[in-house]
C-alpha positions as CSV (number, residue, x, y, z in Angstrom):
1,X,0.0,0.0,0.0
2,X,1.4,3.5,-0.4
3,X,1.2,6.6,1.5
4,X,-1.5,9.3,0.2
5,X,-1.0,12.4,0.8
6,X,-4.4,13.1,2.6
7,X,-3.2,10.5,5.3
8,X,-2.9,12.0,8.5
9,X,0.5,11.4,10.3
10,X,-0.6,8.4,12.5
11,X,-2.3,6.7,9.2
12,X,1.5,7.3,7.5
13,X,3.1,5.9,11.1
14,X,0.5,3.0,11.2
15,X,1.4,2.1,7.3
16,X,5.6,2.5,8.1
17,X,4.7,-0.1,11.3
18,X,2.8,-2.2,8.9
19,X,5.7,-2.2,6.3
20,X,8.4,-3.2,9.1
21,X,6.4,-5.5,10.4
22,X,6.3,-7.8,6.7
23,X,9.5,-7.4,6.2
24,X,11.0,-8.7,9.7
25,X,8.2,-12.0,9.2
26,X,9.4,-12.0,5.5
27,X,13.1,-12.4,7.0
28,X,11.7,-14.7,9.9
29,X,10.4,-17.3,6.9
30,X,14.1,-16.7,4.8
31,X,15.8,-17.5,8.0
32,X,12.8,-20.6,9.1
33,X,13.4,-22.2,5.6
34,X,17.7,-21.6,5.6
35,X,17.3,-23.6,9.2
36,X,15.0,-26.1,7.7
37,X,17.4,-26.9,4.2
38,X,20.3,-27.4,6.8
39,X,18.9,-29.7,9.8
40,X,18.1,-31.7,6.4
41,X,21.3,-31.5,4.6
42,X,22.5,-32.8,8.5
43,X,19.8,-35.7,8.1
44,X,21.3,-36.9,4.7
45,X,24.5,-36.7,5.5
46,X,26.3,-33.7,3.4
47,X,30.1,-33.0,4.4
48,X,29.5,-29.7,5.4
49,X,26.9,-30.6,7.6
50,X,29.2,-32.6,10.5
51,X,28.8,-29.7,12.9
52,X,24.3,-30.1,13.1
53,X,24.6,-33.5,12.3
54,X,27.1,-34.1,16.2
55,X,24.0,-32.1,17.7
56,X,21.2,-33.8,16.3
57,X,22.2,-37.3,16.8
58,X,21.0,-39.1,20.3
């Protein structure tokens, strides 16, 4: 959404909080799906994996 310009101030602060808050759960889900790839590049095994794979064994 973008700012108009008949917004009042707190409508153009509520929009700003809006926009920061997508963008820190945008980086949340990069950061949820990087931790996901390598817990299962640990599970299969890769090489430069050994360091999660020691942790996530019994």
């Amino acid at each position: 959404m973008k700012l108009k310009p008949d917004w009042s101030e707190d409508e153009r602060a509520f929009l700003r909080l809006m926009e920061a808050q997508q963008e820190a759960l945008e980086q949340q889900m990069q950061d949820t799906i990087r931790g996901i790839s390598e817990i299962e590049d640990a599970i299969e095994g890769r090489p430069d994996s050994e360091p999660l794979a020691r942790e996530l064994r019994p």
